[in-house]
ROGU-676642 format. One record per residue: residue in three letters; x, y, z of N, C-alpha, C in turn. Coordinates in steps of 0.02 Angstrom, whole numbers, plus 50000, padded with zeros to 5 digits. Each point is the difference from the previous one (the first is absolute). Layout:
<nodes>
AlaXYZXYZXYZ;...
</nodes>
This chain:
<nodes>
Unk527465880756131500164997450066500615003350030;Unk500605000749953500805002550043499925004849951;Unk500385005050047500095007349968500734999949947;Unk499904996949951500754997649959499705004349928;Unk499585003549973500004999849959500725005149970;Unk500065004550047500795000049957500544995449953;Unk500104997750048500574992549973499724995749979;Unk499254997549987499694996349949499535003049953;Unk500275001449937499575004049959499704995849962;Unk499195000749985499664996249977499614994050021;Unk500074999850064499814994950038499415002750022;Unk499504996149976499194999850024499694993650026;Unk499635001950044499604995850065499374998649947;Unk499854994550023499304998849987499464999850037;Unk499515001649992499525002550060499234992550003;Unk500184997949952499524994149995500384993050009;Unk499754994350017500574992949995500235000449931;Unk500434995250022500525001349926500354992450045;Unk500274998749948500414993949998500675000149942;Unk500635000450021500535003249981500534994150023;Unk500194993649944500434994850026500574999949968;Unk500635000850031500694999649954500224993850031;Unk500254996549960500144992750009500724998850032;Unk500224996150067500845000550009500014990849961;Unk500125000849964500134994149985500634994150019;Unk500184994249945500544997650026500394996849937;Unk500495004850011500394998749923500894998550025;Unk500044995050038500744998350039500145003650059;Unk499825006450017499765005150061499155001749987;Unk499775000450090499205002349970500205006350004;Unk499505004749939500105006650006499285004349970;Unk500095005750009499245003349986500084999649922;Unk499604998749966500125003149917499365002249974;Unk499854998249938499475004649948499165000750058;Unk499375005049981499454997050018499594994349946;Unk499755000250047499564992249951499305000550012;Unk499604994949965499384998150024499814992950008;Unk499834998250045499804990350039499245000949962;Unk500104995449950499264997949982499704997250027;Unk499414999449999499354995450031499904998750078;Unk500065006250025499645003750065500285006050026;Unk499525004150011500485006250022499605000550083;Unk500475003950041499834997950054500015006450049;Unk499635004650029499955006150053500024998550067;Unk500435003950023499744998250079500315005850043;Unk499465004250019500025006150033499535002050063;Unk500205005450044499385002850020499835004649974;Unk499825006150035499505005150006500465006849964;Unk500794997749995500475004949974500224997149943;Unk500515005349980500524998449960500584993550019;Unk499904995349939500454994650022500384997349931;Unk500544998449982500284999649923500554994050005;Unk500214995349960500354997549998500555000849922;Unk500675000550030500575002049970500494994249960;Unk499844993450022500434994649993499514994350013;Unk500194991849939499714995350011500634995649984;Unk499914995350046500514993049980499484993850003;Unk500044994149978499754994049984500514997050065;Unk499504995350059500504997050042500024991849968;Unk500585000250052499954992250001499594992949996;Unk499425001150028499414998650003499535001249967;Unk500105003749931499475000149955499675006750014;Unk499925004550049499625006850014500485003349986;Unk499915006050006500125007849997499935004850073;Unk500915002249993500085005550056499825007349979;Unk499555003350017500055005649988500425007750052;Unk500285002849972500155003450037499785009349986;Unk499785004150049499735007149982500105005150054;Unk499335000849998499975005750058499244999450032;Unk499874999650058499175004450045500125004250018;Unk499465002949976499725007750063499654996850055;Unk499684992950000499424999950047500434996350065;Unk500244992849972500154996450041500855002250034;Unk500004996950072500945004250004499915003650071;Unk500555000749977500095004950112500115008049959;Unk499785003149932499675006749988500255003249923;Unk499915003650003500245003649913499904993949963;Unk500474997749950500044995149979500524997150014;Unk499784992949972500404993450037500404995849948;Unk500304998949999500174991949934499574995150010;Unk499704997049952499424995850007500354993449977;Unk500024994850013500194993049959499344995149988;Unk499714996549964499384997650009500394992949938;Unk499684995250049500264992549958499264998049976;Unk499994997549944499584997149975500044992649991;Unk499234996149982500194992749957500105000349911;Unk500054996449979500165000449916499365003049978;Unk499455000750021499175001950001500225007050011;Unk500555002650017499515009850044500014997850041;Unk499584996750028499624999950076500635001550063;Unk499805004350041500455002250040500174995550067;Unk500604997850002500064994750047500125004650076;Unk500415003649999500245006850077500335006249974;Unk500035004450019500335005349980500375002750071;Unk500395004749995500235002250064500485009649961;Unk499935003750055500035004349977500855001650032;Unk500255006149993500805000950040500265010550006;Unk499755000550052500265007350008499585003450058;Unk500385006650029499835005450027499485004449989;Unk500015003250055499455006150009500275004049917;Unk500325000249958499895005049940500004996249949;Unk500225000749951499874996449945500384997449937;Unk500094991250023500514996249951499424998749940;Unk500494997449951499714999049964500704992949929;Unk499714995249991500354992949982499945002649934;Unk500724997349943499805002149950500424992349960;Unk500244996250055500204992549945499914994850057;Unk499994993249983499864994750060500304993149960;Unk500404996450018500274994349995499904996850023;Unk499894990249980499984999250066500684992949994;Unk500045001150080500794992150002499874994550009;Unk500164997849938499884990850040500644997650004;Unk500004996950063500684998350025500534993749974;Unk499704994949937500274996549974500195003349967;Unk499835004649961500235005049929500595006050009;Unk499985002050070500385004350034500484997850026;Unk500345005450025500574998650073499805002150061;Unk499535001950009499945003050051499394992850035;Unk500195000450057499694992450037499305000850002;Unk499385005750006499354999650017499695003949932;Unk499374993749994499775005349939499565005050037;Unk499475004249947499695004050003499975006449972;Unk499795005950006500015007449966500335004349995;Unk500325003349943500315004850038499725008749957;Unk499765003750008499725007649972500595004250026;Unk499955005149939500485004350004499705005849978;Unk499835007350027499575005849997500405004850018;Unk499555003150031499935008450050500055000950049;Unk500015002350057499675000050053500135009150030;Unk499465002150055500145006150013499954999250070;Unk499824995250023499904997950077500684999250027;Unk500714995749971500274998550023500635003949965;Unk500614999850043500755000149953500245006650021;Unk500415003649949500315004950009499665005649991;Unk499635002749933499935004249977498984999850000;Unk499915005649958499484999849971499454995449974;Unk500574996549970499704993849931500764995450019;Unk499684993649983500474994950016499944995349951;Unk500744995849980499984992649974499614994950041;Unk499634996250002499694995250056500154992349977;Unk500274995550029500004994750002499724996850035;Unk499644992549969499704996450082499924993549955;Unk500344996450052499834992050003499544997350024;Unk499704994649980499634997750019499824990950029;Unk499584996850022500234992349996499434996249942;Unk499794995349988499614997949931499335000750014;Unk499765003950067499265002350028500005007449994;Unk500565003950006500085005449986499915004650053;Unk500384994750072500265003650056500595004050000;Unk499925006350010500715003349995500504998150042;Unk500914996949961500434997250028500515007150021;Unk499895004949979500355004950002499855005049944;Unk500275005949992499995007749980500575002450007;Unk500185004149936500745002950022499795007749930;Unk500335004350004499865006949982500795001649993;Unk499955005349923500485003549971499665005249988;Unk500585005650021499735007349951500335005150057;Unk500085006249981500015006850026499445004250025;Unk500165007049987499725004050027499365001449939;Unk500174999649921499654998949951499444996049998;Unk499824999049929499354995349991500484995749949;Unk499724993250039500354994949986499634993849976;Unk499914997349945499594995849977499994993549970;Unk500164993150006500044996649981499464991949953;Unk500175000749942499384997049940500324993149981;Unk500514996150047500244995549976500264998850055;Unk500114990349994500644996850037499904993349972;Unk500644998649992500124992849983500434994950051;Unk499854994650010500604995750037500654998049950;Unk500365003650033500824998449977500294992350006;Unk500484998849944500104994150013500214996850071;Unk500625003750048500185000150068499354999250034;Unk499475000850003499295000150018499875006150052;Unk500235005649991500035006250008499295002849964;Unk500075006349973499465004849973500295007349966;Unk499745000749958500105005249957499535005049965;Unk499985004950049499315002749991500195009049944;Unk499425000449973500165004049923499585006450007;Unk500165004550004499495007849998500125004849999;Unk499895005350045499995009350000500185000750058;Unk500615004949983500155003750087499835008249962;Unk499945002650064500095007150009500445001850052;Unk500344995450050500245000550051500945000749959;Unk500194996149952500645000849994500125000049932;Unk500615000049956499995001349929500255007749979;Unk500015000349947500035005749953499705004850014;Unk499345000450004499145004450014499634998249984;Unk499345002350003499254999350008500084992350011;Unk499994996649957499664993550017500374994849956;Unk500394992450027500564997549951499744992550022;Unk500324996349948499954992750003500394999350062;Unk499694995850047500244996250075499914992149979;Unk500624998150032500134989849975500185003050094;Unk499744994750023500154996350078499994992849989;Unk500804999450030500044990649995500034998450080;Unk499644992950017499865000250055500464992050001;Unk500234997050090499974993650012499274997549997;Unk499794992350032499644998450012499375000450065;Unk500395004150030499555003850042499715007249997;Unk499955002449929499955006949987500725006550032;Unk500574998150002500425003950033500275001749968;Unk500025007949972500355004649940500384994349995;Unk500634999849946500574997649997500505006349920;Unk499545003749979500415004949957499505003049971;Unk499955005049961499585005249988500315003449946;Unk499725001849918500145003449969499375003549956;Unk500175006849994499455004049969500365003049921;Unk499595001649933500014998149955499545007249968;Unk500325007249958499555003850003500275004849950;Unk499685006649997500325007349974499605003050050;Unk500045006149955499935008450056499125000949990;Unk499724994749964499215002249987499744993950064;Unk499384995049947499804997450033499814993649978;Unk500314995050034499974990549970499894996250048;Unk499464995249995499714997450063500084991549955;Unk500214995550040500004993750003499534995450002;Unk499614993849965499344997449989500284992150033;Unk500574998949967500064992749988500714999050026;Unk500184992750010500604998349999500124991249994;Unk500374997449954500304994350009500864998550021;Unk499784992350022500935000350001500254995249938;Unk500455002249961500344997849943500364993850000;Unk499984996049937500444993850006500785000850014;Unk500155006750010500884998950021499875004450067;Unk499604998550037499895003650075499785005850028;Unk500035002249922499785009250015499245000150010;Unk499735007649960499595000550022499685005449921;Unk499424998650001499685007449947499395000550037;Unk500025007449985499285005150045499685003149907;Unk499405001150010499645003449968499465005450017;Unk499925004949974499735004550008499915006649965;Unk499865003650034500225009649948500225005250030;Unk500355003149936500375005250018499835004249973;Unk500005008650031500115002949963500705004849999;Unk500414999350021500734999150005500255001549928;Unk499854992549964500354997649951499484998549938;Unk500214996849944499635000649946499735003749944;Unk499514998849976499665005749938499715003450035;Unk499554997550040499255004649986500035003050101;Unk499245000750026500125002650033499824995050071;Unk499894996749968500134992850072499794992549936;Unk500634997750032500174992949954500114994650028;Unk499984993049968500314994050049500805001850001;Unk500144994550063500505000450021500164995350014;Unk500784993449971500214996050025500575000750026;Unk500124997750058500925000450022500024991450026;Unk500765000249975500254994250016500675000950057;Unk499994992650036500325002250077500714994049981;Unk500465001050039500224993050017499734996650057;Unk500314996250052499844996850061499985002750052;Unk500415004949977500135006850070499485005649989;Unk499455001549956499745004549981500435005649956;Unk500474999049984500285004449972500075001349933;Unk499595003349952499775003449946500294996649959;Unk500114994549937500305001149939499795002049943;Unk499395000150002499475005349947499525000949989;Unk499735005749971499474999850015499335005049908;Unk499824996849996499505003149929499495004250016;Unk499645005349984499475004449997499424996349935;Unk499364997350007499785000749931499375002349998;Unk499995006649954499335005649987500145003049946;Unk499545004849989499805003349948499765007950025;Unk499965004349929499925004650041500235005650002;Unk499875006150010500485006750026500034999850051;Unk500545002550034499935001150098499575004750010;Unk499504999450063499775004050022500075004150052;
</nodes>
């Protein structure tokens, strides 16, 4: 679909449905973590194209948010897809979010407003986008309300390809979103943390890297306020692309960080 295969090596499309769910769960912050599998129904829902989902959360209500990507449905390229279900699969509405080129959702939370700080519940996905923003490739944010009307959109990134595979709600009831720039950093491609207020509005920015190439998957926020990202590097470590944990304080600012692989460099 995006001409990235530079800065994502190893990344293959699937050309048949596929169903692909990483769970944001809720462990004191909701956040994206391991993939999984939901026993006892599996559930498709596509057209005539390519359509994939990237992220599942369990709502409030007993169903399942999914969050992905269409080729079919959308105002063109691809879209961020959100599709709510009942505890059954069965698809209750879906609603799609993007431009004439092509976003694409890669985590989805959703807020409930007793549990939060922030006053309205509903959705929030955190992706790609190429339709909108600065650059090329963009961070994409978008809120949503508990029907999955968009309350707003807000975009980070440069002139680079800019990619975001995570966000969590911060305790302040802000956002903290976890991934890949190409736009700023070291080179080629480095861990990006964007901490947001509660209306998606930058509020600080730190990138996380060496002189090769380490792209960002995950992120939580820590019991003393900080933050850890996960992902790979090949920067650092044994071999020739490895995991990667770094740990933040509150400010994003580095206090350490582990490589773990195996391996000769390649």
């Amino acid at each position: 679909m995006l001409g990235e295969s530079a800065l994502r090596p190893n990344r293959k499309y699937l050309v048949a449905v596929a169903f692909l769910a990483v769970v944001c769960g809720v462990t004191g912050t909701i956040t994206c973590a391991d993939a999984t599998y939901i026993p006892g129904w599996f559930g498709t829902w596509d057209g005539t194209k390519h359509d994939e989902a990237h992220s599942v959360v369990q709502t409030s209500d007993g169903g399942y948010a999914l969050a992905g990507y269409t080729c079919f449905y959308g105002a063109g390229g691809s879209d961020f897809w959100l599709v709510k279900t009942d505890p059954a699969g069965n698809m209750q509405w879906s609603q799609t979010y993007g431009g004439a080129k092509d976003e694409e959702a890669y985590c989805v939370i959703e807020i409930v407003s007793k549990k939060q700080k922030t006053p309205d519940a509903g959705y929030v996905l955190a992706g790609g986008t190429g339709s909108f923003g600065a650059g090329g490739y963009d961070f994409y944010l978008v809120k949503t309300d508990p029907a999955g009307n968009m309350q707003w959109s807000q975009t980070y990134g440069g002139a680079g390809y800019d990619e975001a595979h995570s966000v969590v709600q911060t305790s302040d009831g802000g956002y903290a979103l976890a991934g890949s720039t190409g736009s700023f950093g070291v080179s080629g491609s480095d861990f990006w943390l964007v901490k947001t207020d509660s209306a998606g509005k930058m509020q600080w920015n730190k990138t996380y890297g060496g002189e090769k190439y380490d792209e960002g998957h995950s992120g939580v926020q820590t019991s003393d306020g900080g933050y850890a990202l996960a992902g790979g590097t090949s920067s650092f470590g044994a071999g020739g692309y490895d995991f990667w944990l770094v740990k933040t304080d509150s400010a994003g600012n580095m206090q350490w960080n582990k490589p773990y692989g195996g391996g000769p460099k390649g």
